[in-house]
FIGU-541861 format. One record per residue: x, y, z of N, C-alpha, C, CB in turn. Coordinates in steps of 0.2 Angstrom, whole numbers, plus 5000, padded with zeros to 4 digits. Glycine has a CB too. Layout:
<palums>
XYZXYZXYZXYZ;...
</palums>
This chain:
<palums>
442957545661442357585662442657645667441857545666;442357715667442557745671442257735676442657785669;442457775681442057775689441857825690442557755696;441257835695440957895696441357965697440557875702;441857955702442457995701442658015695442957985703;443057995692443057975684442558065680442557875682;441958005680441458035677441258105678440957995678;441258125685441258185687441558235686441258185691;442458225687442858235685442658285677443158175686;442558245673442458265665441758295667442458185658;441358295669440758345670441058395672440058325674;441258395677441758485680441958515675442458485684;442258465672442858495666442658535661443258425662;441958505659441458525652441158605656440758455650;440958585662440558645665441058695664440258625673;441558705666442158745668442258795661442958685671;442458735656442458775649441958825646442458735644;441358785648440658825646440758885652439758755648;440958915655440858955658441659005656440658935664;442058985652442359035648442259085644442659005645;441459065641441159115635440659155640440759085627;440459195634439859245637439359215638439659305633;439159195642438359165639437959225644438059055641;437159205644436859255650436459195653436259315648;436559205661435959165665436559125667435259115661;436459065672436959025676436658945672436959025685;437358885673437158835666436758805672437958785660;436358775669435758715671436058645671435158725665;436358625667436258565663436658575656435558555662;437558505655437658505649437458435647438358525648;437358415640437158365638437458335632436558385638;437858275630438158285623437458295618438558215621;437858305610437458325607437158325601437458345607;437058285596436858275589437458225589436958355582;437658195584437958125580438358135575437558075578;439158185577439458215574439858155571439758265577;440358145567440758105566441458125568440658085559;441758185568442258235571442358255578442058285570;442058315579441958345583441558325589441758385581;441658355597441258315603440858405602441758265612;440258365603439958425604439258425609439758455597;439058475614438658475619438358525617438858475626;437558505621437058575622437058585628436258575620;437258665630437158695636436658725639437558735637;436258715643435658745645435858785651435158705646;435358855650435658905655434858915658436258975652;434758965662434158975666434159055662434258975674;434559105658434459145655433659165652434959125651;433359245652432859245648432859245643432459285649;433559265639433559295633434059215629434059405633;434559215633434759155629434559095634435659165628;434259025632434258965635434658935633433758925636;435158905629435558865627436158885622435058825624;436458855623436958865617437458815616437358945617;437658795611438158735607439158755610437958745595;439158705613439858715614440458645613439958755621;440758665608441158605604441758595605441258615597;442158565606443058535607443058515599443358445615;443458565597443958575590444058485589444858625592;444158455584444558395583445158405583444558355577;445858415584446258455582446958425577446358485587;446558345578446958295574446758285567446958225577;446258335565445858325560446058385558445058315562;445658445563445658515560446458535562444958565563;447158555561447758565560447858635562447958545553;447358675560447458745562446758785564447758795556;446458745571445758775573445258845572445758765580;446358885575446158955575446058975568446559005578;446158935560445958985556445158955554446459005551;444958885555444258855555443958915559444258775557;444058965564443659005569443759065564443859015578;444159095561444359125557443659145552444859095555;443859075548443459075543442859055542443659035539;442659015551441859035552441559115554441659005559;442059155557441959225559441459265552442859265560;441959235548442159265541441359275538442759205537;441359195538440859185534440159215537440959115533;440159195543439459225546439259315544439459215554;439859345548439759415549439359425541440459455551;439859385534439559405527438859405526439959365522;438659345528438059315527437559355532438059225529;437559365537437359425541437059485538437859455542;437659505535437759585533437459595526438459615532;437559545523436959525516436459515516437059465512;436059495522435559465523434959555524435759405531;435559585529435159655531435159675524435659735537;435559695520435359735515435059705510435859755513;434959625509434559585504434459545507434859555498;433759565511433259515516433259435510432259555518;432959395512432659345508431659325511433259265509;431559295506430959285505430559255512431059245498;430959225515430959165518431359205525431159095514;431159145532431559175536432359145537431159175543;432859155535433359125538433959125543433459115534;434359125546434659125553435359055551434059095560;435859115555436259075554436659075564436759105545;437059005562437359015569438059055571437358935572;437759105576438359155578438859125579438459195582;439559135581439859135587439859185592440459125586;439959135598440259175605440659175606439959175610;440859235610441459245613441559255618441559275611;442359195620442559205625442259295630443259195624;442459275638442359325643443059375639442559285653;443559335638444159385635444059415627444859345635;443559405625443459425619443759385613443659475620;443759325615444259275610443659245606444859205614;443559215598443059155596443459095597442859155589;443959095602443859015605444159035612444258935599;444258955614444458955621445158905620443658915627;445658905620446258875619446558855628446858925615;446558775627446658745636447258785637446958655639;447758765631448458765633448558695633448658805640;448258665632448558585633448458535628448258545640;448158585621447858545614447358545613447958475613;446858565619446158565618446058635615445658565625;445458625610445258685608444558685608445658715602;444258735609443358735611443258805608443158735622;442658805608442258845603441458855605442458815597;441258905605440358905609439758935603440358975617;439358905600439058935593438458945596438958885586;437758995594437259005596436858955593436959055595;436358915598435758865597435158885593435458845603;434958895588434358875582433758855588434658795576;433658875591433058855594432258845591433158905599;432058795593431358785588431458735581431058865586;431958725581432358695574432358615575433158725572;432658575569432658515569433058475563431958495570;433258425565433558415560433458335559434258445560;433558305553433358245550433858215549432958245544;434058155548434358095546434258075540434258045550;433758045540433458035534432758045533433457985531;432958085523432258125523431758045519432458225514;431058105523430458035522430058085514429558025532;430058125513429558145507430058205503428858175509;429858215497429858275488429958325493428958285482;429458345498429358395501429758435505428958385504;430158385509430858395513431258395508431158335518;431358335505431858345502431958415496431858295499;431658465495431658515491431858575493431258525489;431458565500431858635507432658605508431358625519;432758545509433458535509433958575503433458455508;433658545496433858585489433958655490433358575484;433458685492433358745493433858795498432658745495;433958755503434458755509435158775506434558675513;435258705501435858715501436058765496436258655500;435658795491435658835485435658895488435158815480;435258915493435458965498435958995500435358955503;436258945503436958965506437558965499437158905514;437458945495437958945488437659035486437658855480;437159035487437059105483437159165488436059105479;437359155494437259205501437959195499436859185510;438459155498439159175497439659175492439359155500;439059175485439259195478439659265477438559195474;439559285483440059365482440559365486439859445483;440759335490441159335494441859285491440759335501;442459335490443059305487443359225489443559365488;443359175487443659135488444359125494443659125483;444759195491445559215494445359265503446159295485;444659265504444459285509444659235516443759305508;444559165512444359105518445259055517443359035515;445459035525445958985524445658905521446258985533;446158895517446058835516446258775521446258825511;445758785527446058745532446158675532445658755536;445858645526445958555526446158555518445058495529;446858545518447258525510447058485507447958515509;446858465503446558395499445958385502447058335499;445558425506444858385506444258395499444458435513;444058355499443758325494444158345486442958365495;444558315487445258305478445058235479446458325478;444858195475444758125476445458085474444158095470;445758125471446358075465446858085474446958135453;446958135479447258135483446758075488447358195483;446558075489446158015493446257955490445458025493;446457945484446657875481447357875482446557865474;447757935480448257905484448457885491448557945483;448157925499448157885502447957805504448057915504;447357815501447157735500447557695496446557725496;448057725493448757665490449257645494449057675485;449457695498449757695504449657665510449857755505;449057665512448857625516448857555513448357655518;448457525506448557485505449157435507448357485501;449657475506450357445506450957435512450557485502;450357475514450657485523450157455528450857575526;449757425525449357405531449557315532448357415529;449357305538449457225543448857185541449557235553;448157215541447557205540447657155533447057265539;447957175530448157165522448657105520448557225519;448757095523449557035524449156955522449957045537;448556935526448256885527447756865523448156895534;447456825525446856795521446156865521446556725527;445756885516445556945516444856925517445656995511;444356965519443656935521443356965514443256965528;442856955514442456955507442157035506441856895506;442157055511441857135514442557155510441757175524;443257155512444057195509443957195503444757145510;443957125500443757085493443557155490443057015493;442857135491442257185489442657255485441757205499;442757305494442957365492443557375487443157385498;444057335488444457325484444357325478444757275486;443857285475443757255469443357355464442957165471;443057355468442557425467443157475466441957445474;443557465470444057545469444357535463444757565476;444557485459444857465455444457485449445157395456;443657475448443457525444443357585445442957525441;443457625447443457705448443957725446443357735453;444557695445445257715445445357745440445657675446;444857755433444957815428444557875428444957805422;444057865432443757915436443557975442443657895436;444157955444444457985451444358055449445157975452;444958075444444958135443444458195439445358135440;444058165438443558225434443258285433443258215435;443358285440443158355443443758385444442658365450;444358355448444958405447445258415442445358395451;445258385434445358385429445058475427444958325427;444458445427443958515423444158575428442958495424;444358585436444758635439445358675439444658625443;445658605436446558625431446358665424447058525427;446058625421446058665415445458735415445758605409;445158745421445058805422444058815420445658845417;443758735418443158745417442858765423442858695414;442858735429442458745433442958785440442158675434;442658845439442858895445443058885455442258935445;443558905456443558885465442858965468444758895470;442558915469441958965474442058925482441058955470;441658955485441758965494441258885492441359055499;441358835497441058785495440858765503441458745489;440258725507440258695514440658675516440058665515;440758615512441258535512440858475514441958525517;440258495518439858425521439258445523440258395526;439058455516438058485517437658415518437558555508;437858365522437258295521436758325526437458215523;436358305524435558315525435458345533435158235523;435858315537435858325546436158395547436458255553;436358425540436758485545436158525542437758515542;435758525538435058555537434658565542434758525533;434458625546434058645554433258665548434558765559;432758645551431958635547431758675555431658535545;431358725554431058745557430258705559431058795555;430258705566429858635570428958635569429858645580;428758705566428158725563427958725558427958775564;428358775554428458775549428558715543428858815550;428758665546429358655540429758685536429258635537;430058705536430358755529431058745535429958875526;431658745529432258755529432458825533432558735522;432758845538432858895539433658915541432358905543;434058865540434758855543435258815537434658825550;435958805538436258775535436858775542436458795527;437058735544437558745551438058705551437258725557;438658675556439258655553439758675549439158615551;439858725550440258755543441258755543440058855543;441458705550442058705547442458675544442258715551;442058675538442558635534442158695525442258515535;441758755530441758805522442358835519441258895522;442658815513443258835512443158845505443758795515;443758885502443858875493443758805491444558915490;443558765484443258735483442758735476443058735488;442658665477442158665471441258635473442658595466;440858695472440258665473439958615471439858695473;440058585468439858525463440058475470440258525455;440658465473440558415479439958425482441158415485;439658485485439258515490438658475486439258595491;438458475482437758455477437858405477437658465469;438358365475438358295476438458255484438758285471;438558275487438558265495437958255498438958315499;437658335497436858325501436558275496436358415502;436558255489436458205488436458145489436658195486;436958125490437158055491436758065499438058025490;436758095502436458095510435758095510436858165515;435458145507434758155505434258095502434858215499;434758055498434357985491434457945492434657965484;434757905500434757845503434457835509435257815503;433857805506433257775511433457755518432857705509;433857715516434257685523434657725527434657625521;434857765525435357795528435957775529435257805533;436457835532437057845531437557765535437257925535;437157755542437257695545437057635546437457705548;436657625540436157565539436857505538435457565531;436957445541437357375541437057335535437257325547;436157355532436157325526436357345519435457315526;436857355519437457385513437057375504438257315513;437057315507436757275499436157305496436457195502;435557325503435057355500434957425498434557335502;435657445497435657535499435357535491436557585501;434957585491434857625483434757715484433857585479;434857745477434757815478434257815476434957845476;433857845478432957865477432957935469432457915487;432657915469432657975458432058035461432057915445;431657995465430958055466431258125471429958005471;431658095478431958135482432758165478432058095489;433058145474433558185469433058245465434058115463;432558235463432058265458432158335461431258225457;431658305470431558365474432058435475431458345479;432658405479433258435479433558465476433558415481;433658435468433758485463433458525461433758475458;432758515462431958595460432158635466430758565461;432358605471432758665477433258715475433258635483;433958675475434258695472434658715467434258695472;434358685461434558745455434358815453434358715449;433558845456433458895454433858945460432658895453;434058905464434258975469434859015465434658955476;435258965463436058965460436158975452436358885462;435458985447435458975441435959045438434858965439;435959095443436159165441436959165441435759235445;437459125444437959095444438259055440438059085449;437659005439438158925436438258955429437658835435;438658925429438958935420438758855417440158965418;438758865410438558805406439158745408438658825397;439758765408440158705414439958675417440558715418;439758715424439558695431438858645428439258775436;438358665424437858595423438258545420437058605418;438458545416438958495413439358435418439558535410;439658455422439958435428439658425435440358475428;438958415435438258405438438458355439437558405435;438058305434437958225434438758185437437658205425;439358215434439958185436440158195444440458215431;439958245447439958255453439358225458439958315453;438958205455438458165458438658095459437758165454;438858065454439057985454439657995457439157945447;440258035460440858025461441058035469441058065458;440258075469440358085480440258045484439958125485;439857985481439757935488440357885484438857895490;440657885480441457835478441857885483441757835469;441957925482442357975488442357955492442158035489;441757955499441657945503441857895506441357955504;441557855501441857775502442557745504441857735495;442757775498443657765500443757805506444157785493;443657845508443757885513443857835518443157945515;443057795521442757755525443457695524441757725523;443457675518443957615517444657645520444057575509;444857695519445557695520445557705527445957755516;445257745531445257755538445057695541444657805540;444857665538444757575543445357545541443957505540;445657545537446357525534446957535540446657555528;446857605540447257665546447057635554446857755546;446557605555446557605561446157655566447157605562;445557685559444957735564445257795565444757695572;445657835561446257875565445657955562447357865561;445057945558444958035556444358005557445258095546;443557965557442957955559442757905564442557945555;442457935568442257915575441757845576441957975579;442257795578441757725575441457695583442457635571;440957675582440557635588440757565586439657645587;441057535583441157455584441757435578440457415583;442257375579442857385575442757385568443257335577;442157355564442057355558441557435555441757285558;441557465559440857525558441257555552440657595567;441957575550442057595545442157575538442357625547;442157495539441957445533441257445533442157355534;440957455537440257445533440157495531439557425535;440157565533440157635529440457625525440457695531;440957615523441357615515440757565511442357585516;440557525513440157475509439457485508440357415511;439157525513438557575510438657615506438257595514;439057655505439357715499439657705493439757745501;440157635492440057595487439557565484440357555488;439057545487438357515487437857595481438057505496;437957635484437857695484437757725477438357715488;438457715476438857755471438957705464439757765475;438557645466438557575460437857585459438757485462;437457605462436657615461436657705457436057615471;436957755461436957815455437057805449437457865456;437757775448437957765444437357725438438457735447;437157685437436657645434436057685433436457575437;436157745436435357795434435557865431434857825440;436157845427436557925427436557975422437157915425;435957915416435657945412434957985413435657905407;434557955417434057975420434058055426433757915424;434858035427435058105431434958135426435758125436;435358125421435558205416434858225414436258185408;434458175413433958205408433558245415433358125402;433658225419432958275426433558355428432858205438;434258335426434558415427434458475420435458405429;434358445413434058475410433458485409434158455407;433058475413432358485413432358525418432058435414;432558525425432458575427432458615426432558575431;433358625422433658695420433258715414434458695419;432858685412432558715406432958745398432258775409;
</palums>
């Protein structure tokens, strides 16, 4: 445990950084913030009139490899979405989060010692969900994410670094999960029936892996600017309104395939229980909240998809929470080394709510296809 000294200590520390960027007004109060799996991230409150608050984040940097071009490629992406925005208002009010900039003019703050920090503007009046309760939400979600696919439908792929290599390539995520299999100590001994479990499940997917990168070798489905991790919490709802007015989190927007992105706020959007429910067993995807989210977003996006892109819908939907899964399994194999666990088994049960997951998609796969043709008419 630490000691009041200790503890202080790391409040100085945080205060000190936050006062690297521009903000206006003197800080009030930092506070951790939202339930990242990544990133450590605090809300800063200041006494400012014009600004009260603003998000300031420490980079992962065991994760993220090259932070300055994740700041890069946030720069990137905003200023576009911005500038598109002035010249092709939308219907609806939307906002995106800026960066700020260091006192020296920098979009991040570098210790010198491996830290790396970064300060975004606060959405103020906004809110975000864990899990969605109605059709309703869930469609501003749909809507959300088909937004931001269509706000950066022009903006060249070869513009953004590909800051994280093999994020979301499933056949490369199986390979590490075979390497780990074979190097792990966990593995050596008597296995519990959770290992069992996972084990048993990865071994049907295994001609399935590839699908989506298949169809991007042979050139059916296009690299477009893609999120990498639109589940449902990185969606901002405005507190009156309701209506979706934000998509946030963006360092992991890079070149890509959107068809992960669809199928992600999926799988995050269609389980009742949520992402960290322990009851595994009773996970299910909901069809009425998939229905919604698609009436969101297919019509945003319909002036881009080509006949491919629906084609490879449904195969992308059943394959992101297997993805994630093995993700969860291998990292618990590893020893907790890329998501941030609250207890030694937290990333076996994730892997085994998303297996759970991805065996209940799976068994409705025909009822998906027939509700993405219908939508699309």
């Amino acid at each position: 445990m630490k000691s009041t000294g200790e503890t202080l200590n790391i409040e100085e520390k945080v205060f000190a950084i936050a006062d690297q960027f521009d903000h206006q007004g003197k800080i009030v109060q930092i506070k951790p913030f939202g339930n990242g799996n990544i990133n450590d991230t605090f809300l800063v409150d200041l006494d400012g009139q014009t600004q009260t608050s603003f998000i300031l984040q420490r980079i992962n940097h065991q994760v993220f490899k090259n932070p300055a071009a994740v700041m890069g490629n946030m720069v990137r992406v905003t200023t576009h979405i911005k500038q598109k925005l002035q010249r092709q208002p939308l219907e609806r009010p939307w906002l995106m989060p800026e960066v700020i900039l260091t006192k020296n003019n920098q979009d991040h703050w570098d210790s010198g010692t491996g830290e790396f920090w970064r300060a975004i503007s606060f959405i103020a009046g906004s809110e975000s969900f864990d899990i969605l309760t109605d059709p309703a939400q869930a469609k501003e979600v749909g809507t959300a994410l088909g937004i931001f696919h269509q706000l950066l439908s022009d903006l060249s792929p070869s513009q953004l670094v590909d800051t994280l290599p093999g994020f979301h390539h499933t056949p490369i995520y199986l390979q590490q999960y075979q390497r780990a299999l074979a190097q792990n100590p966990k593995l050596t001994g008597s296995l519990g029936p959770e290992i069992n479990h996972c084990q048993r499940v990865i071994k049907t997917w295994l001609d399935q892996c590839g699908v989506l990168e298949t169809a991007k070798a042979q050139g059916q489905l296009p690299l477009r600017l893609m999120h990498g991790d639109p589940k449902v919490n990185n969606i901002l709802f405005d507190r009156q309104s309701g209506k979706a007015v934000s998509v946030i989190d963006l360092d992991t927007t890079k070149p890509g395939l959107i068809h992960y992105d669809l199928g992600d706020c999926l799988r995050s959007g269609c389980n009742l229980l949520g992402e960290e429910t322990e009851n595994w067993s009773a996970v299910e995807f909901d069809l009425d909240l998939c229905r919604a989210i698609l009436e969101g977003y297919l019509p945003q996006c319909q002036h881009f998809l080509t006949a491919a892109d629906y084609d490879y819908l449904c195969p992308a939907i059943v394959l992101i929470s297997f993805e994630l899964g093995l993700r969860f399994f291998t990292d618990y194999l590893n020893g907790d080394r890329y998501f941030k666990v609250k207890y030694p088994e937290h990333n076996l049960i994730r892997a085994l709510v998303q297996f759970q997951l991805a065996s209940h998609i799976q068994s409705q796969e025909d009822a998906i296809r027939r509700m993405i043709e219908d939508i699309r008419g």
